[in-house]
C-alpha positions, -999 to 999 in steps of 0.1 A, spaced: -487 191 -303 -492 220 -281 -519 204 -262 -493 175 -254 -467 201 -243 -484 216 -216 -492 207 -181 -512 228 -164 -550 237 -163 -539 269 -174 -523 261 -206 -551 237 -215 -574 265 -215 -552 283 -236 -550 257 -260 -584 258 -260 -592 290 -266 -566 293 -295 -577 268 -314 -617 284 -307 -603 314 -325 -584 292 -356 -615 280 -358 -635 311 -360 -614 330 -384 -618 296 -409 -657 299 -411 -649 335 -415 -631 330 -445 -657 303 -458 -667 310 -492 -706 296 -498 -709 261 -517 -671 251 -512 -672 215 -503 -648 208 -471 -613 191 -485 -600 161 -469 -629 139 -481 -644 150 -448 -686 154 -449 -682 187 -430 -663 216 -422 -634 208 -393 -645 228 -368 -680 211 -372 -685 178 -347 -687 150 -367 -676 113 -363 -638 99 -370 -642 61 -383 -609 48 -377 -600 21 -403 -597 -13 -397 -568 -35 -385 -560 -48 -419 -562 -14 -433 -542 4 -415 -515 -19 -421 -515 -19 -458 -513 19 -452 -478 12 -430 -463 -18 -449 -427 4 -445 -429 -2 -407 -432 -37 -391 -464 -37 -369 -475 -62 -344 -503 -73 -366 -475 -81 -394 -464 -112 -370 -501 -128 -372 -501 -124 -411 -470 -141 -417 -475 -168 -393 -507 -176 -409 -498 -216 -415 -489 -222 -375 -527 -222 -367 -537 -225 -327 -503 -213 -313 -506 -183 -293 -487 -154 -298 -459 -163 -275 -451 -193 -287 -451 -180 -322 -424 -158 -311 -406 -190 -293 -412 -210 -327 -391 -174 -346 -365 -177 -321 -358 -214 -328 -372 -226 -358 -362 -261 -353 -382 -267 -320 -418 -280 -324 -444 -270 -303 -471 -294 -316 -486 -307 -283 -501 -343 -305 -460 -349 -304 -451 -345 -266 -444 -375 -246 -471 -396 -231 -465 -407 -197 -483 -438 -181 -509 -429 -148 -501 -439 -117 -524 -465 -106 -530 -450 -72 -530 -412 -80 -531 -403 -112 -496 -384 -113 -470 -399 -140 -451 -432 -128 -415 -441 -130 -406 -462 -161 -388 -485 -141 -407 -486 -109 -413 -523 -94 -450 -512 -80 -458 -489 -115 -467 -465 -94 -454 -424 -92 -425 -416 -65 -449 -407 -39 -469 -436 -38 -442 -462 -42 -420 -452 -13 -452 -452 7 -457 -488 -2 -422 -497 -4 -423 -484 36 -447 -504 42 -437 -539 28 -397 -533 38 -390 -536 -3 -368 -517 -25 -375 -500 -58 -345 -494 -75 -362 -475 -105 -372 -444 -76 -340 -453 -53 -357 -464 -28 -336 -490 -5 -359 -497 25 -347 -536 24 -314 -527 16 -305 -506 45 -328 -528 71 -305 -558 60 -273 -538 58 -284 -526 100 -292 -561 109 -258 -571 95 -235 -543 110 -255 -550 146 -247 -588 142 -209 -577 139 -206 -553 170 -205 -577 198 -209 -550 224 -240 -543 215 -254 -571 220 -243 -576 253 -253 -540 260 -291 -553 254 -288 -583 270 -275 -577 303 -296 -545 320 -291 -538 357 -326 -533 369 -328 -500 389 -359 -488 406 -354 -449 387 -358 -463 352 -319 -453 345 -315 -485 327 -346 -480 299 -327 -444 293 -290 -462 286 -305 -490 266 -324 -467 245 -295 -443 242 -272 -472 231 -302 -488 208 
């Protein structure tokens, strides 16, 4: 405990040199063919090796306190969970975490990622609103209205009849003024 308390080079040394003299006053006062108590095979103030014990021993030793090795004992039957989903699975003991009962989801056919359950191509959301692009489809499974909206501009340009007199009739300009205003009104 002293040792812990102090905190410079100073006081280790004095430490030290304390705990040299405990130690010299005890073989001192050493009586000849006294066996060393603590079921220890020397003297303490010889050098000799400490064998800790074990995991499991030391916590029959502190069955009073709850440990961190107590947790792996008791969830002995959850085999192959680590230890934070054993403390998920304590939390909530109603939740399972056995992955054999997650949800499959079906490949996509192009790149491997999950597909939409209801997509038209059975493809992921990626890859279908690439190919809907392409093909001008729709895919209402991903929300993708590509022939939808195309129809919906054609109609609301069918019904705006100065826009199609706008493109029809271009004054022809040697600038290029009328390519800019068509555009601009396209």
């Amino acid at each position: 405990e002293e040792l812990a308390k102090v905190k410079t080079l100073e006081g280790v040394a004095a430490v030290s040199q304390a705990l040299k003299l405990r130690c010299q006053e005890d073989m001192s006062r050493q009586q000849e063919g006294v066996r060393p108590a603590d079921n220890l095979p020397a003297f303490h103030w010889i050098c000799q090796p400490y064998i800790r014990p074990g995991p499991r021993e030391g916590s029959k030793e502190n069955s009073g306190g709850r440990s961190k090795r107590a947790l792996e004992e008791e969830e002995g039957s959850m085999e192959g969970l680590s230890k934070n989903k054993l403390k998920k699975q304590l939390r909530n003991p109603h939740k399972t975490f056995d992955p054999s009962l997650k949800p499959k989801y079906a490949k996509c056919d192009q790149c491997g990622n999950p597909k939409g359950n209801r997509c038209v191509f059975n493809l992921c959301r990626g890859c279908c609103k690439k190919r809907a692009f392409r093909e001008t489809a729709d895919c209402p499974g991903h929300g993708l209205l590509f022939k939808t909206k195309l129809e919906k501009s054609l109609a609301w340009k069918g019904t705006q009849p100065g826009l199609q007199e706008a493109q029809q009739v271009r004054p022809v300009t040697p600038s290029g003024f009328s390519e800019v205003v068509g555009s601009a009104l396209a």
